[in-house]
VMD Tcl script that draws the C-alpha trace (Angstrom):
set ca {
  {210.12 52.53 200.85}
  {208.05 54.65 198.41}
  {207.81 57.78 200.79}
  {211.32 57.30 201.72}
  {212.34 58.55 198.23}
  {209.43 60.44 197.43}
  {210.59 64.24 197.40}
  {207.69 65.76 199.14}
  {207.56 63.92 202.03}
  {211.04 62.17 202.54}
  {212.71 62.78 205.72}
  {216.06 62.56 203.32}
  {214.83 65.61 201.64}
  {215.50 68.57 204.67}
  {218.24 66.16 205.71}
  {220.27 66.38 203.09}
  {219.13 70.27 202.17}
  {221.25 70.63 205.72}
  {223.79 67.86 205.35}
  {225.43 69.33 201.45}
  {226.29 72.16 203.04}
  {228.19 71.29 205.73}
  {230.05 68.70 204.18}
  {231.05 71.41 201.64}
  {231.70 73.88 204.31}
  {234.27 71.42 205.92}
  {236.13 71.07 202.81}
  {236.35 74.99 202.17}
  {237.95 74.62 205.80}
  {239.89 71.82 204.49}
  {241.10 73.60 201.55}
  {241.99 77.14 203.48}
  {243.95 75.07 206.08}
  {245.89 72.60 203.40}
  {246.96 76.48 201.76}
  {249.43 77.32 204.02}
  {251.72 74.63 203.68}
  {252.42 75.16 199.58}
  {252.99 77.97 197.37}
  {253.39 78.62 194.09}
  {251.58 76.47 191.49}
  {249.97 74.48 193.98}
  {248.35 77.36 195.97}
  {247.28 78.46 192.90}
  {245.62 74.97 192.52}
  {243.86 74.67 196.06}
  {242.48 78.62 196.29}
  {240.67 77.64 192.67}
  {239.51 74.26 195.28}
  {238.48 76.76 197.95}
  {236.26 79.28 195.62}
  {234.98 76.08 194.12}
  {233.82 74.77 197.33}
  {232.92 78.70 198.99}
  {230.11 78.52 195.58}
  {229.02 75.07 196.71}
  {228.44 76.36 199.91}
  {226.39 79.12 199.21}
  {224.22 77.23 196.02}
  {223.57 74.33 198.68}
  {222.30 77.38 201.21}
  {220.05 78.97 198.26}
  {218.88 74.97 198.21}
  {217.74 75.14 201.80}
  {215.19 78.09 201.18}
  {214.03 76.57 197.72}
  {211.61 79.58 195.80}
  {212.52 82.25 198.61}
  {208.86 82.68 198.75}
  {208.91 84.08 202.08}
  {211.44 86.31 201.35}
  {209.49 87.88 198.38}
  {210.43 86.41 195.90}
  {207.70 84.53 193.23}
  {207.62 81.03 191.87}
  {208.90 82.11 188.92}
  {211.32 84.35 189.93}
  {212.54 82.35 192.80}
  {216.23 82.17 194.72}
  {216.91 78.88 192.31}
  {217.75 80.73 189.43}
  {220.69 81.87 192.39}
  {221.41 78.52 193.70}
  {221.94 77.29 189.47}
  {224.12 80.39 188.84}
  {226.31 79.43 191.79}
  {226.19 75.32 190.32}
  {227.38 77.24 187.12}
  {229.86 79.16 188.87}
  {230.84 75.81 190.73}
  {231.35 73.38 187.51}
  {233.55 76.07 186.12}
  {235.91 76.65 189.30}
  {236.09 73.05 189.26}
  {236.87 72.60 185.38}
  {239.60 75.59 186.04}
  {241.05 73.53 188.69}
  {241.45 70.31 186.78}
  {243.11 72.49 184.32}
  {245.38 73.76 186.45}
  {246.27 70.39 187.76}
  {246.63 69.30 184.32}
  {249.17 71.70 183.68}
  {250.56 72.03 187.63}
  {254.03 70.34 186.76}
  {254.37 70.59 183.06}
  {258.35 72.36 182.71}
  {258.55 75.58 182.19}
  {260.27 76.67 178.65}
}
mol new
graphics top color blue
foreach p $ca { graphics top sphere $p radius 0.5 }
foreach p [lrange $ca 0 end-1] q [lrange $ca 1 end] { graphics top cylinder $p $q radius 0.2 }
display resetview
């Protein structure tokens, strides 16, 4: 049970480097499909959803190649100071959208 969870050898580790992803690709597929039935407020709502998941996408893909090492970059200047922008980027697409859902059907004065 100990090497199941234990980071440097768990077969849950690639796994789920591959499996994020993908399950955030499907929504940014969800997402673009849902668009085209609403407009107005809601649209507005969903294409905040869709960058939100498009960043989630791409930080879990900087995830996959960890330090970049073989890409040149350096432990310390590796591609995860890309894949925590793009978290960053990602927490604040998704506090926008709960905003904007917050707000989505308030009467206009």
């Amino acid at each position: 049970m100990d090497s199941l969870f234990n980071y440097e050898t768990s077969p849950l580790n690639p796994a789920l480097k591959v499996i994020i992803p993908l399950i955030f690709l499907v929504a940014l597929a969800f997402y673009y499909h849902t668009q085209k039935y609403y407009s107005e407020k809601i649209r507005v709502f969903i294409d905040i959803l869709i960058l939100f998941a498009l960043f989630a996408v791409f930080a879990g893909i900087f995830r996959v190649f960890t330090d970049g090492t073989e890409f040149g970059f350096t432990e310390d200047y590796s591609m995860r100071w890309f894949q925590s922008l793009l978290m960053v980027a990602e927490a604040g697409c998704f506090c926008v959208a709960g905003y904007t859902m917050l707000h989505l059907f308030e009467e206009e004065s």
